[in-house]
NUVEXSE-383095 format. One record per atom (N, C-alpha, C, O): x, y, z; atom name; residue in one letter; residue number from 1. Coordinates in Angstrom, 3 decimals, always signed. Atoms other than C-alpha are relative to their C-alpha. Last residue first. Example, Ala and Ser with C-alpha at 12.3 -4.5 7.8 and 13.67 -1.06 7.14 Angstrom:
2
+----------+----------+----------+------+-------+---------+
|        u |        v |        w | zami | setor | tordren |
+----------+----------+----------+------+-------+---------+
|   -0.820 |   -1.190 |   -0.060 |    N |     S |       2 |
|  +13.670 |   -1.060 |   +7.140 |   CA |     S |       2 |
|   -0.770 |   +1.090 |   +0.730 |    C |     S |       2 |
|   -0.261 |   +2.198 |   +0.899 |    O |     S |       2 |
|   +0.890 |   -1.190 |   +0.000 |    N |     A |       1 |
|  +12.300 |   -4.500 |   +7.800 |   CA |     A |       1 |
|   +0.900 |   +1.200 |   +0.000 |    C |     A |       1 |
|   +1.936 |   +1.181 |   +0.665 |    O |     A |       1 |
+----------+----------+----------+------+-------+---------+
END
This chain:
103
+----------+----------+----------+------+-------+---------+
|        u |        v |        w | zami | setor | tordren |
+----------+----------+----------+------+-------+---------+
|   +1.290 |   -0.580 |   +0.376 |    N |     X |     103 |
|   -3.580 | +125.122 |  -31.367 |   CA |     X |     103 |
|   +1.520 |   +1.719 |   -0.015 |    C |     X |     103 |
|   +1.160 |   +2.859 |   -0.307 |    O |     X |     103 |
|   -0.440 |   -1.188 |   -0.622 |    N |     X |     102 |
|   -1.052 | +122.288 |  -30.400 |   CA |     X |     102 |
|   -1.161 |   +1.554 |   -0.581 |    C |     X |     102 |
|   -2.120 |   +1.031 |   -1.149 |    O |     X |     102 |
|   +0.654 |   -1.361 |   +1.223 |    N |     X |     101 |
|   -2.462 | +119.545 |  -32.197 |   CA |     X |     101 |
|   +0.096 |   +0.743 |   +1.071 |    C |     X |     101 |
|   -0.733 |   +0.587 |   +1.968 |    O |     X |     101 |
|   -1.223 |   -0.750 |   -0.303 |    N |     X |     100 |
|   -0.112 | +115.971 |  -30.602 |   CA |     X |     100 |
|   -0.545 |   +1.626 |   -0.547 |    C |     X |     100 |
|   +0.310 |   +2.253 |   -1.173 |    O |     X |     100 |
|   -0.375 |   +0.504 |   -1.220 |    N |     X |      99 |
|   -3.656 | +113.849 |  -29.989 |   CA |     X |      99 |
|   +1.306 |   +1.149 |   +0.260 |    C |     X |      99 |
|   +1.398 |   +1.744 |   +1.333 |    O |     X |      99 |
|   +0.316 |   -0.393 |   -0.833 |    N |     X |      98 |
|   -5.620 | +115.176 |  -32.988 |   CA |     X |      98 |
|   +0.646 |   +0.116 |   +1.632 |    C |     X |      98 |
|   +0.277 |   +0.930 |   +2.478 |    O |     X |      98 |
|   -0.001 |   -1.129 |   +0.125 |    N |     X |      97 |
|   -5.209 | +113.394 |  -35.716 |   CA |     X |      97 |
|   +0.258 |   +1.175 |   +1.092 |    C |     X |      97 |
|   +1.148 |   +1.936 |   +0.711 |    O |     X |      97 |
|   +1.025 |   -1.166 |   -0.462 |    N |     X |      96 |
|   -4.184 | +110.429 |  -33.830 |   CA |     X |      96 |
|   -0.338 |   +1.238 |   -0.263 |    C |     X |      96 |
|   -0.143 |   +2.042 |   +0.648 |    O |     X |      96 |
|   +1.084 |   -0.758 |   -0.963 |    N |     X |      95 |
|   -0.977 | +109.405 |  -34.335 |   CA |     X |      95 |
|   -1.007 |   +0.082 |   -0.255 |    C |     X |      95 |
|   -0.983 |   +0.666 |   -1.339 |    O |     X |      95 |
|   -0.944 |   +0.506 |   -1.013 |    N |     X |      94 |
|   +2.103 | +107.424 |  -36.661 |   CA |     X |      94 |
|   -1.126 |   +0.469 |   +1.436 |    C |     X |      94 |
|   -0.898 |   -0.081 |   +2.513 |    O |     X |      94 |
|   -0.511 |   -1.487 |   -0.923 |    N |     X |      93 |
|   +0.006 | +107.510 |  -39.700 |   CA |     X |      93 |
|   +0.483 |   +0.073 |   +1.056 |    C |     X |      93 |
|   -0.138 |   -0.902 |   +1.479 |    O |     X |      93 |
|   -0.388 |   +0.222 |   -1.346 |    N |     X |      92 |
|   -0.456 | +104.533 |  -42.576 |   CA |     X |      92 |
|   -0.183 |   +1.454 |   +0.749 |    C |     X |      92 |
|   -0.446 |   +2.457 |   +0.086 |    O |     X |      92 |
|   -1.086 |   -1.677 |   -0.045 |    N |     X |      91 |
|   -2.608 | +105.060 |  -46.011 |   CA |     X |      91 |
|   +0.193 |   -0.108 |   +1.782 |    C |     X |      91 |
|   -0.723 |   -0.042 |   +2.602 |    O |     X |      91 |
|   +0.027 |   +0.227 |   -1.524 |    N |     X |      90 |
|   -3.491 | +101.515 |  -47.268 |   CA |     X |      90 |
|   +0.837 |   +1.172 |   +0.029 |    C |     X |      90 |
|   +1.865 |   +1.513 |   -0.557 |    O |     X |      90 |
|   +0.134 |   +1.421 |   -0.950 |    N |     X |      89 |
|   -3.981 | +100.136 |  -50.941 |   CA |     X |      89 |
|   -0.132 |   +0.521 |   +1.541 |    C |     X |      89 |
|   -0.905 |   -0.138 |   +2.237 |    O |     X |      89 |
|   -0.573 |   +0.228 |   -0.973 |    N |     X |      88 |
|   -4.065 | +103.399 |  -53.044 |   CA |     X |      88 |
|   -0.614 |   -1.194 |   +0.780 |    C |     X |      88 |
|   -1.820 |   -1.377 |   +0.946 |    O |     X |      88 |
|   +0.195 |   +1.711 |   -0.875 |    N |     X |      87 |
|   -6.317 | +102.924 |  -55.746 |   CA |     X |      87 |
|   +1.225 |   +0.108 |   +0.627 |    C |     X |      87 |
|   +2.088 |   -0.500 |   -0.006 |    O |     X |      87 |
|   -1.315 |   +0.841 |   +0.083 |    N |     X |      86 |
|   -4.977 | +106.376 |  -57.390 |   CA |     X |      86 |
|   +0.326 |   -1.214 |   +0.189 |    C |     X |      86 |
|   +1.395 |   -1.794 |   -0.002 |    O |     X |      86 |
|   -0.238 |   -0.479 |   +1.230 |    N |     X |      85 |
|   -8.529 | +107.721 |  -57.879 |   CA |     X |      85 |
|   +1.837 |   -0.925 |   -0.412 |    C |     X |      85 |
|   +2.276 |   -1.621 |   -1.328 |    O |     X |      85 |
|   +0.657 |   +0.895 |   +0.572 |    N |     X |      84 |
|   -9.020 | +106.568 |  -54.116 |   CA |     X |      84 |
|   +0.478 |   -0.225 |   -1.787 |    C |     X |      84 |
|   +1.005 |   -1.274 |   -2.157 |    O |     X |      84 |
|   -0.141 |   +1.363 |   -0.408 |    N |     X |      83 |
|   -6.334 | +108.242 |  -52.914 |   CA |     X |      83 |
|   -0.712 |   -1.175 |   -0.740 |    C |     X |      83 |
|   -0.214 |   -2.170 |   -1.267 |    O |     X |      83 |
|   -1.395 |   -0.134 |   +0.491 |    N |     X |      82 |
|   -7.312 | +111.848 |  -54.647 |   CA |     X |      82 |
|   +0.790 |   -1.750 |   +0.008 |    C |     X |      82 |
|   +1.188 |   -2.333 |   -1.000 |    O |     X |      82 |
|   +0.525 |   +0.595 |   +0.751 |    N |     X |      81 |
|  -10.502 | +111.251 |  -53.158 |   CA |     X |      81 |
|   +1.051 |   +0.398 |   -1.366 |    C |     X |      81 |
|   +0.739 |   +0.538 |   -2.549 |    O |     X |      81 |
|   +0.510 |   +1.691 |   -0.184 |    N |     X |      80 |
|   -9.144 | +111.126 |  -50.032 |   CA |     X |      80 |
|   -0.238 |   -0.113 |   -1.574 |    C |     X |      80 |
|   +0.216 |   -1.142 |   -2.075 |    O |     X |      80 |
|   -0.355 |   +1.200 |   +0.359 |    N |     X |      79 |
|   -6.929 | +113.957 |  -50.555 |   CA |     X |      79 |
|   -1.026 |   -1.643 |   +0.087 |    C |     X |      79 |
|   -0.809 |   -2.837 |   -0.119 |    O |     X |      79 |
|   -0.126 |   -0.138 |   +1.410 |    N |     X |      78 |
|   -8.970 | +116.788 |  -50.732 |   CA |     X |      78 |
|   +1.001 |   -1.059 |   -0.534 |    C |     X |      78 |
|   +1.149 |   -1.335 |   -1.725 |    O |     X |      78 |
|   +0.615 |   +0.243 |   +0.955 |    N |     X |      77 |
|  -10.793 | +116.039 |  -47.802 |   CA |     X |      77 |
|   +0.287 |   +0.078 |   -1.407 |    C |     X |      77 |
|   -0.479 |   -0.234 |   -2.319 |    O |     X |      77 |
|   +0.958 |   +1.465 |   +0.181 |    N |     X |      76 |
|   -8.003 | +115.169 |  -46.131 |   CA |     X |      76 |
|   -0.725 |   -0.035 |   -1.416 |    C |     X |      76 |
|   -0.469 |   -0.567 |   -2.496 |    O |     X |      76 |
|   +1.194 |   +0.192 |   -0.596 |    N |     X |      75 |
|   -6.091 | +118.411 |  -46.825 |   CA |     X |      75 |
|   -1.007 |   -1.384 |   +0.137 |    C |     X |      75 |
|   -1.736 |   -1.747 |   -0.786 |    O |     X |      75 |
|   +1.481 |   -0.384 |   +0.724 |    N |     X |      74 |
|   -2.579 | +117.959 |  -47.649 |   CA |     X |      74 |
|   -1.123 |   -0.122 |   +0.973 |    C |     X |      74 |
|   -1.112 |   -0.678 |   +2.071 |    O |     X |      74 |
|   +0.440 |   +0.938 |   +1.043 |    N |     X |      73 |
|   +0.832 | +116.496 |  -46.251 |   CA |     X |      73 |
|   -1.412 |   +0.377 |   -0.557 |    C |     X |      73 |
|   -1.949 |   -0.658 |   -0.951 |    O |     X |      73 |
|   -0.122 |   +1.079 |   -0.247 |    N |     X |      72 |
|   +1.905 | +117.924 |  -43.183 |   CA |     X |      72 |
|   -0.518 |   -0.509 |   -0.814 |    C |     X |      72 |
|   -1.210 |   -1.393 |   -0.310 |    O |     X |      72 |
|   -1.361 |   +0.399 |   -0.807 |    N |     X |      71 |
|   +2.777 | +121.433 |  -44.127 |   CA |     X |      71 |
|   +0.252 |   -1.895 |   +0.168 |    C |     X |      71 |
|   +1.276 |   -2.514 |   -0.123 |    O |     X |      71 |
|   -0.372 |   -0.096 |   +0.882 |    N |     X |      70 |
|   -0.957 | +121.781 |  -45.925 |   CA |     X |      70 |
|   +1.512 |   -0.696 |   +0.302 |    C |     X |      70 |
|   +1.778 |   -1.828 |   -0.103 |    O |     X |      70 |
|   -0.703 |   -1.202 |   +0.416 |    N |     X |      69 |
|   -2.862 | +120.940 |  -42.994 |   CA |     X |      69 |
|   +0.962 |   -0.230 |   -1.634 |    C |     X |      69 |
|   +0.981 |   -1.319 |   -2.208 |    O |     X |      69 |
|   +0.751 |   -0.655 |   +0.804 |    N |     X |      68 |
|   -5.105 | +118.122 |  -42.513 |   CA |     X |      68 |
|   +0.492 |   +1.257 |   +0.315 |    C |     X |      68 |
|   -0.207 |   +1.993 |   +1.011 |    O |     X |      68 |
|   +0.031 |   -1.236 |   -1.200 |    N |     X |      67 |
|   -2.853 | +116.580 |  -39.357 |   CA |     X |      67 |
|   -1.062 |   +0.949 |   -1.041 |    C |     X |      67 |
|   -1.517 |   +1.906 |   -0.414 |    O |     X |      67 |
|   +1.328 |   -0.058 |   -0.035 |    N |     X |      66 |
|   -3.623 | +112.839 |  -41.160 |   CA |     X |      66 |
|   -0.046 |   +1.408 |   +0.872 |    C |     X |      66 |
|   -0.864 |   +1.476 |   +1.789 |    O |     X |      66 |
|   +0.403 |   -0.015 |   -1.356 |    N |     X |      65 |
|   +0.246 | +112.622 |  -40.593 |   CA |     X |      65 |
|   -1.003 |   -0.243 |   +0.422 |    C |     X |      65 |
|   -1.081 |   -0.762 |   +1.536 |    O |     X |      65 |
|   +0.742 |   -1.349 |   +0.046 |    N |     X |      64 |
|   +0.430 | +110.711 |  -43.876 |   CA |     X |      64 |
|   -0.139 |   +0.608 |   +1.384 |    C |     X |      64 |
|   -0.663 |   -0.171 |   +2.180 |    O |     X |      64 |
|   -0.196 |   +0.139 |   -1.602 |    N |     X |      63 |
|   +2.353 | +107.249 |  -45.393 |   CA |     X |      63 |
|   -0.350 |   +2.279 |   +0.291 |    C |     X |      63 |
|   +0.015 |   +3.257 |   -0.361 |    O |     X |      63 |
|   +0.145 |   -1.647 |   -0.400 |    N |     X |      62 |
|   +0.267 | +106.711 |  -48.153 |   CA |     X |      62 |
|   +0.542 |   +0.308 |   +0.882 |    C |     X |      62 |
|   -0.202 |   +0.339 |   +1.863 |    O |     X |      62 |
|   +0.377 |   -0.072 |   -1.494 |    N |     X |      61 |
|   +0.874 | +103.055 |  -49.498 |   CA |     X |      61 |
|   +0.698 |   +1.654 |   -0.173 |    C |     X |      61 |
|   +1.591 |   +2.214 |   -0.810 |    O |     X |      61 |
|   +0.850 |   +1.440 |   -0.595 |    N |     X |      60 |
|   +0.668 | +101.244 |  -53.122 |   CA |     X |      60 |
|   -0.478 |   +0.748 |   +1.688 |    C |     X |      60 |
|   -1.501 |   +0.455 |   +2.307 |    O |     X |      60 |
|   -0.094 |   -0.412 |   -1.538 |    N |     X |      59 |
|   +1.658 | +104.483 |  -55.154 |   CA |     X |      59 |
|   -0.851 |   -1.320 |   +0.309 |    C |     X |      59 |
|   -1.836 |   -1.770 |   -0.278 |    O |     X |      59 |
|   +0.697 |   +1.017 |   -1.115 |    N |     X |      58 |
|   +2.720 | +104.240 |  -58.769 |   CA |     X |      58 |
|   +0.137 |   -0.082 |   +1.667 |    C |     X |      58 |
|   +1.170 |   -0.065 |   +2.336 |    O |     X |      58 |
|   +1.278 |   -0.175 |   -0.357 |    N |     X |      57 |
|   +4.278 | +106.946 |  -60.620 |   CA |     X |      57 |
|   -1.310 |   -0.286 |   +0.807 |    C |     X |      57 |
|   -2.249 |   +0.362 |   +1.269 |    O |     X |      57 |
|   +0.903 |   +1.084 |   +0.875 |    N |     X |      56 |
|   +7.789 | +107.076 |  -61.049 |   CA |     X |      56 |
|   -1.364 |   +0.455 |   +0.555 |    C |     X |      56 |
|   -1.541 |   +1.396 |   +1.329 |    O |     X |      56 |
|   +0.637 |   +0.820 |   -0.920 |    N |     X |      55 |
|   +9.549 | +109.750 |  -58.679 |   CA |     X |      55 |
|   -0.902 |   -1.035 |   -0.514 |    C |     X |      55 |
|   -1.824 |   -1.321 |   +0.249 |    O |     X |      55 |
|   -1.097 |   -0.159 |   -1.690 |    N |     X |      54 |
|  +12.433 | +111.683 |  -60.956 |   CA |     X |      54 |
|   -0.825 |   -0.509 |   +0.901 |    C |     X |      54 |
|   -0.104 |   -0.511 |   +1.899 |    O |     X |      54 |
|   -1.302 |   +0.629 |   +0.482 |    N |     X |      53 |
|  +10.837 | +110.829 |  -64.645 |   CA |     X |      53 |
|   +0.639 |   -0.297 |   +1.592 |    C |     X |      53 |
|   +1.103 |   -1.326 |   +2.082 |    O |     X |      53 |
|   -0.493 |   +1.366 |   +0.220 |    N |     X |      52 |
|   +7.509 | +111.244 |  -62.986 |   CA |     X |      52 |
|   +1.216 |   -0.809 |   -0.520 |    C |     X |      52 |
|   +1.427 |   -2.016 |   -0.397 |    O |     X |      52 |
|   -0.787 |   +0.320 |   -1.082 |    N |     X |      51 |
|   +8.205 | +114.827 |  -62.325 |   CA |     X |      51 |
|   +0.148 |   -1.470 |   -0.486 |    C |     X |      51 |
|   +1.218 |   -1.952 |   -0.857 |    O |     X |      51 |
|   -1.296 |   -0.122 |   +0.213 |    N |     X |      50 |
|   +6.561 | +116.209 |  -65.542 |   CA |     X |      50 |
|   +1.057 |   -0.490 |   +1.209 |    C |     X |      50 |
|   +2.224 |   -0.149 |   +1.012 |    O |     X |      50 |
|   -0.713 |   +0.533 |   +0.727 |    N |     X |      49 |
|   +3.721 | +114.355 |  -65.120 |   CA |     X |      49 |
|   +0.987 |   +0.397 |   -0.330 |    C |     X |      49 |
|   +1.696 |   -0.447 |   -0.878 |    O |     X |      49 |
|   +0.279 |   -0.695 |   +1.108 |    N |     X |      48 |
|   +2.525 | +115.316 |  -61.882 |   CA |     X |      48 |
|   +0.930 |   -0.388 |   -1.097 |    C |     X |      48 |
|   +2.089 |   -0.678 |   -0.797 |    O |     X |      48 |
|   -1.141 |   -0.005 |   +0.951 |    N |     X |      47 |
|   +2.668 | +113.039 |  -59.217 |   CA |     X |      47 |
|   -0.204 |   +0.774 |   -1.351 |    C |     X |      47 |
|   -0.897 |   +0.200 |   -2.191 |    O |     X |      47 |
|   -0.744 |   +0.995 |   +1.160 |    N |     X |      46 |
|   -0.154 | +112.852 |  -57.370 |   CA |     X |      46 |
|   +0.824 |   +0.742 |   -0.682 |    C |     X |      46 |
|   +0.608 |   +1.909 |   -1.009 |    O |     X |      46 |
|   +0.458 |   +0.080 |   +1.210 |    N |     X |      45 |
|   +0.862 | +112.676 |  -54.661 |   CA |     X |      45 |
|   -1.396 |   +0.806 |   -0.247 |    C |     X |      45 |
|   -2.107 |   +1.079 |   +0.720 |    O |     X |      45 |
|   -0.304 |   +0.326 |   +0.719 |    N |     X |      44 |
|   +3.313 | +113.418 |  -52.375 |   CA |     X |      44 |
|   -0.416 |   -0.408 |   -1.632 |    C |     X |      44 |
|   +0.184 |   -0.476 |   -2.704 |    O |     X |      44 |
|   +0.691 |   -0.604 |   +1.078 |    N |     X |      43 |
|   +2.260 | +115.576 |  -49.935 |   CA |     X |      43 |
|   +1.075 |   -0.363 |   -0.971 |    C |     X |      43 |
|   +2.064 |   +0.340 |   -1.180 |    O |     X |      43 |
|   +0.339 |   -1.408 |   +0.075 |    N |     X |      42 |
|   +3.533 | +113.299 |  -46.981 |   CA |     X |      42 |
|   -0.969 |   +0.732 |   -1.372 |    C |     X |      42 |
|   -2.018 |   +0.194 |   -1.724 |    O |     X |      42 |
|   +0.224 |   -0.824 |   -1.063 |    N |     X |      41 |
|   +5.421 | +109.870 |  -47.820 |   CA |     X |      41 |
|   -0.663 |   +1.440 |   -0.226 |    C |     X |      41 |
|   -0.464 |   +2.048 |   -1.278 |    O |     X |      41 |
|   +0.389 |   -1.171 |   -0.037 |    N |     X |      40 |
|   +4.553 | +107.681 |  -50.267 |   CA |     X |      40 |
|   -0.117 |   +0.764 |   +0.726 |    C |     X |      40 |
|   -1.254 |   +1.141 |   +1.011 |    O |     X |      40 |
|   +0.736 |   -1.291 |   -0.896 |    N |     X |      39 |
|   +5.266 | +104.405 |  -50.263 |   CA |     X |      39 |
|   +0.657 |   +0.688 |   -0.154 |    C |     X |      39 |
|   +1.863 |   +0.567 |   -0.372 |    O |     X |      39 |
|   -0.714 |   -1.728 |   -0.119 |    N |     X |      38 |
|   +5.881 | +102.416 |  -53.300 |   CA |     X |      38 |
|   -0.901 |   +0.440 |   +1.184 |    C |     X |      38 |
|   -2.126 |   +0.530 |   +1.254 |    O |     X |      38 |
|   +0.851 |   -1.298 |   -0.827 |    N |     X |      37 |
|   +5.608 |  +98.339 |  -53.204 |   CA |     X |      37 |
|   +0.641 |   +1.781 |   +0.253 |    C |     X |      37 |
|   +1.701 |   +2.217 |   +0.701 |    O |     X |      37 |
|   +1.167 |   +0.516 |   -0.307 |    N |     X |      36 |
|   +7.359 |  +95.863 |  -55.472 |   CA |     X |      36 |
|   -1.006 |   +0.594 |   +0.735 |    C |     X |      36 |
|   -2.151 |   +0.298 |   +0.394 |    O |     X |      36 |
|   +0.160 |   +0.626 |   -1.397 |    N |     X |      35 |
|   +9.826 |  +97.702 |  -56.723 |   CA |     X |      35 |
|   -1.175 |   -0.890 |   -0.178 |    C |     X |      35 |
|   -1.827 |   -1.112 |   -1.198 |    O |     X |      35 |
|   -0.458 |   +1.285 |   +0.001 |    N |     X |      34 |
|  +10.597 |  +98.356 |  -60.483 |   CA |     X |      34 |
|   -0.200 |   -0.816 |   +1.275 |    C |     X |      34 |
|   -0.015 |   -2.032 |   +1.320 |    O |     X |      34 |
|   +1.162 |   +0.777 |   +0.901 |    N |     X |      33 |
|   +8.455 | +101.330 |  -60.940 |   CA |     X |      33 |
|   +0.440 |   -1.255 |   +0.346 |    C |     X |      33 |
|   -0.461 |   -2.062 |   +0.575 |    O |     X |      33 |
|   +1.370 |   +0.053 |   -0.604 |    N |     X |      32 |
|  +10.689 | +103.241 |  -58.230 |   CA |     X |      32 |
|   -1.317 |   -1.087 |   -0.754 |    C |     X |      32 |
|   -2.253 |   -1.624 |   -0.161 |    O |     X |      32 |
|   +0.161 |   +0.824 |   -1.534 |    N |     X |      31 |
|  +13.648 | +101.837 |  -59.213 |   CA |     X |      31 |
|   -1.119 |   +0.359 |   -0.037 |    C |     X |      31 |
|   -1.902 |   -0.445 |   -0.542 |    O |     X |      31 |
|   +0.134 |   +1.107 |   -0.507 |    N |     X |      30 |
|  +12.628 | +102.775 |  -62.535 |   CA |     X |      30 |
|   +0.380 |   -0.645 |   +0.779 |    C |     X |      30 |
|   +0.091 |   -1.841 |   +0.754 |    O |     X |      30 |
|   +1.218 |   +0.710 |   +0.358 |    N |     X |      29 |
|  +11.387 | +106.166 |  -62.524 |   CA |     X |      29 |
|   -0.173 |   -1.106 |   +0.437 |    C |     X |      29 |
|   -1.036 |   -1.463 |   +1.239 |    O |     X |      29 |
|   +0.896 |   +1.615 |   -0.912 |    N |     X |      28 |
|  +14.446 | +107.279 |  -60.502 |   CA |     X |      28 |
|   -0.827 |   -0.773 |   -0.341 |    C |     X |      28 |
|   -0.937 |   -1.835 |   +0.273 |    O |     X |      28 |
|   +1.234 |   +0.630 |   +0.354 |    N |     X |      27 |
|  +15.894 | +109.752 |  -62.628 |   CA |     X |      27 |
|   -0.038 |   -1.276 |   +0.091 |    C |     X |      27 |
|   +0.251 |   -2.297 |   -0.534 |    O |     X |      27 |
|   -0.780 |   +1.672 |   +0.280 |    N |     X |      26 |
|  +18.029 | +111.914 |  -60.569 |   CA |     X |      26 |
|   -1.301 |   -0.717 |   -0.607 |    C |     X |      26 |
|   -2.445 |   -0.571 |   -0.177 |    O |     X |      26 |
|   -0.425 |   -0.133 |   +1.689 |    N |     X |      25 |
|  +17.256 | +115.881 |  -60.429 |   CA |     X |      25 |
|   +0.061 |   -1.673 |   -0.607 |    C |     X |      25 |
|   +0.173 |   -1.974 |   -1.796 |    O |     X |      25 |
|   -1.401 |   +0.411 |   +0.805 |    N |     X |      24 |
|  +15.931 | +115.703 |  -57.231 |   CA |     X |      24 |
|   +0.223 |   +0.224 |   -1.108 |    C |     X |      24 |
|   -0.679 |   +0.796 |   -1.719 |    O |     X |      24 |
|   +0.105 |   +0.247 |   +1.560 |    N |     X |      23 |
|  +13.229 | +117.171 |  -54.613 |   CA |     X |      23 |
|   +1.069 |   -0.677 |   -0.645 |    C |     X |      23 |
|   +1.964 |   -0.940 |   +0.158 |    O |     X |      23 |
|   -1.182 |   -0.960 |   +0.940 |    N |     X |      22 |
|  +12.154 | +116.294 |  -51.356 |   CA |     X |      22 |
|   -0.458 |   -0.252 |   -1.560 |    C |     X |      22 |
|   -1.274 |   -0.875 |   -2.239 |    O |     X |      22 |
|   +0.315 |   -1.568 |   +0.534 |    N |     X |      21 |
|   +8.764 | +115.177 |  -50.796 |   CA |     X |      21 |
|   +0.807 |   +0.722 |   -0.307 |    C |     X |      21 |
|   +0.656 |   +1.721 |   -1.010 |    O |     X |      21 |
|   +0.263 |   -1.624 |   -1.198 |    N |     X |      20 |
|   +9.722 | +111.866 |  -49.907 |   CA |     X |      20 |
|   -0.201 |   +0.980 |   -1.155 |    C |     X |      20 |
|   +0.008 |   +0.967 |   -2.368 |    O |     X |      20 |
|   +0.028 |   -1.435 |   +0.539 |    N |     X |      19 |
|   +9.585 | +108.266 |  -51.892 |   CA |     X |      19 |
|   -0.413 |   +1.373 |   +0.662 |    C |     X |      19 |
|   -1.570 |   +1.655 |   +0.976 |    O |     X |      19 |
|   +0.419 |   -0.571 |   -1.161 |    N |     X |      18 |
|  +10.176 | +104.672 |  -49.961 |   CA |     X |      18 |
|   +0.339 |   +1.326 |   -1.200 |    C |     X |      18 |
|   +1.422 |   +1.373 |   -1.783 |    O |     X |      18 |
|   -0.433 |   -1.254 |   +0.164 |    N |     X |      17 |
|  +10.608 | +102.554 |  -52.542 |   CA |     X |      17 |
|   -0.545 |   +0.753 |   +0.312 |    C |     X |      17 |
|   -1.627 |   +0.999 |   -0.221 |    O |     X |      17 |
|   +0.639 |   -0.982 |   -0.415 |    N |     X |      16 |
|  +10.214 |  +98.669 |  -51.094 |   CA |     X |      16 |
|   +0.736 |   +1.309 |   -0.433 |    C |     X |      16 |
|   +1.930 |   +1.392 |   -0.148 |    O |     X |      16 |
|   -1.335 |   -1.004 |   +0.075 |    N |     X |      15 |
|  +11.657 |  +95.289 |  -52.402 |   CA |     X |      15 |
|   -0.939 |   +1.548 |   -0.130 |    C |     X |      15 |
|   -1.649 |   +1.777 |   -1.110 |    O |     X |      15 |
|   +0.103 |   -0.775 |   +2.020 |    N |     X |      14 |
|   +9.397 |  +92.799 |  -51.086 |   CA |     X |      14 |
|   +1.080 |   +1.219 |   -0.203 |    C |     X |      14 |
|   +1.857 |   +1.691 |   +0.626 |    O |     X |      14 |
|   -0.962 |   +0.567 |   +1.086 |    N |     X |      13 |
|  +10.179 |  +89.948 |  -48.182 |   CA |     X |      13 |
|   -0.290 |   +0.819 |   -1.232 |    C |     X |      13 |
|   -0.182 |   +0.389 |   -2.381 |    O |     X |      13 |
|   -1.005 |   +1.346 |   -0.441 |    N |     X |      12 |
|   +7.139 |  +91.398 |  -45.913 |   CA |     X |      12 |
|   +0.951 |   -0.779 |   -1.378 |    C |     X |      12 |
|   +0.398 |   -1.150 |   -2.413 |    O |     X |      12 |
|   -1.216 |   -0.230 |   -0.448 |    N |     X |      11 |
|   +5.909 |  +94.999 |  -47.250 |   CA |     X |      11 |
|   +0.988 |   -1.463 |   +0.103 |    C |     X |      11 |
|   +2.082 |   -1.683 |   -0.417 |    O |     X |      11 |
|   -0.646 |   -0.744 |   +1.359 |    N |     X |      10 |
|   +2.839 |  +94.671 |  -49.304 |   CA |     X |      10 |
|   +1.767 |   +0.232 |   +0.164 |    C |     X |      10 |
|   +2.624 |   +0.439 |   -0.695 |    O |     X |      10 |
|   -0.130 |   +0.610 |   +0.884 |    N |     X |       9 |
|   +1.522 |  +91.486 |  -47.081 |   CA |     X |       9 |
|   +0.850 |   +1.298 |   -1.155 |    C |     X |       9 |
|   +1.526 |   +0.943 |   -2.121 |    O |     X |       9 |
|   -0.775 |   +0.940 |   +0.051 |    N |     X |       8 |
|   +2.171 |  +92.952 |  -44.176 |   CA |     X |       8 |
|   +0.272 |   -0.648 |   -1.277 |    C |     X |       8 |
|   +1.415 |   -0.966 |   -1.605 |    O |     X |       8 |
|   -0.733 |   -0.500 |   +0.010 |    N |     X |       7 |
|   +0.135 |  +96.301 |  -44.594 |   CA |     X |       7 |
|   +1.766 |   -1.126 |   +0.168 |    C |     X |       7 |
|   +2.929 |   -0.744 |   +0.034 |    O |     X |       7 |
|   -0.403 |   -0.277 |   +1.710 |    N |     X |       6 |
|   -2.380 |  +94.371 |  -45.859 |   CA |     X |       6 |
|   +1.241 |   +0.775 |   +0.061 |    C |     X |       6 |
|   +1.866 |   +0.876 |   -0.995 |    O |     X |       6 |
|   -0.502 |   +1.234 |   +1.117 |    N |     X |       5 |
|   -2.176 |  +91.876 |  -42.781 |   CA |     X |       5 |
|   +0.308 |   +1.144 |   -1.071 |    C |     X |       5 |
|   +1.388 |   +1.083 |   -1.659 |    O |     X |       5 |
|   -1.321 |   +1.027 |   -0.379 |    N |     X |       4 |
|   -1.931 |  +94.848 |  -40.138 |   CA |     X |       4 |
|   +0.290 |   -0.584 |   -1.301 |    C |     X |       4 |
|   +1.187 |   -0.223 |   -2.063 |    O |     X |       4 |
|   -0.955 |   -0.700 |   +0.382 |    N |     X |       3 |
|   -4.987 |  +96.825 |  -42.236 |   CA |     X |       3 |
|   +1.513 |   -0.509 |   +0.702 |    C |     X |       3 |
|   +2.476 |   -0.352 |   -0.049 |    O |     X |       3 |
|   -0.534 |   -0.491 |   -1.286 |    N |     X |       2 |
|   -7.706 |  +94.256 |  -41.242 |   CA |     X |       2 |
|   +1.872 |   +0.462 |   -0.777 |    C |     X |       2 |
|   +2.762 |   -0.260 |   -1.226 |    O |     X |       2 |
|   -1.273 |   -0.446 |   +0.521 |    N |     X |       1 |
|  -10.129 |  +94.048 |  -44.049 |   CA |     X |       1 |
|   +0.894 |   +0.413 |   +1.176 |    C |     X |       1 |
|   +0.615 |   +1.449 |   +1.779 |    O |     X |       1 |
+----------+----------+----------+------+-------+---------+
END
């Protein structure tokens, strides 16, 4: 499974809804449902059902620091199997747990 291609194949020529952790009032469901791929930035999911009107529901990609803090998007361990449960396809990260961790 080489994460390049899958991360190519969900993105290349598709119509993408990039969803943040802000908040809104606006009900987005269906752009968001209507795309072809949803990423997910940060501590985003899951989606609790009263929000889903304002961020639809479906998650194809995790985008995550992997810093396992709360601030930066959740605890691993308590997201992985959070991920799975959601069949997330591919959870991106820009670093190295570890490489920018100021103490």
């Amino acid at each position: 499974m080489d994460p390049a291609k899958i991360f190519h194949d969900l993105i290349h020529n598709k119509k993408v809804a990039l969803v943040g952790p802000g908040r809104t009032t606006t009900d987005n469901y269906k752009k968001v449902e209507d795309a072809d791929t949803v990423v997910r930035c940060g501590l985003t999911i899951p989606v609790l059902p009263q929000y889903k009107k304002f961020y639809g529901y479906r998650t194809d990609i995790v985008y995550n620091s992997l810093d396992n803090c709360e601030i930066a998007g959740g605890l691993i361990q308590e997201l992985i199997p959070i991920w799975k449960k959601e069949s997330i396809k591919l959870v991106c990260n820009t670093y190295p747990t570890d490489e920018y961790f100021y103490p």
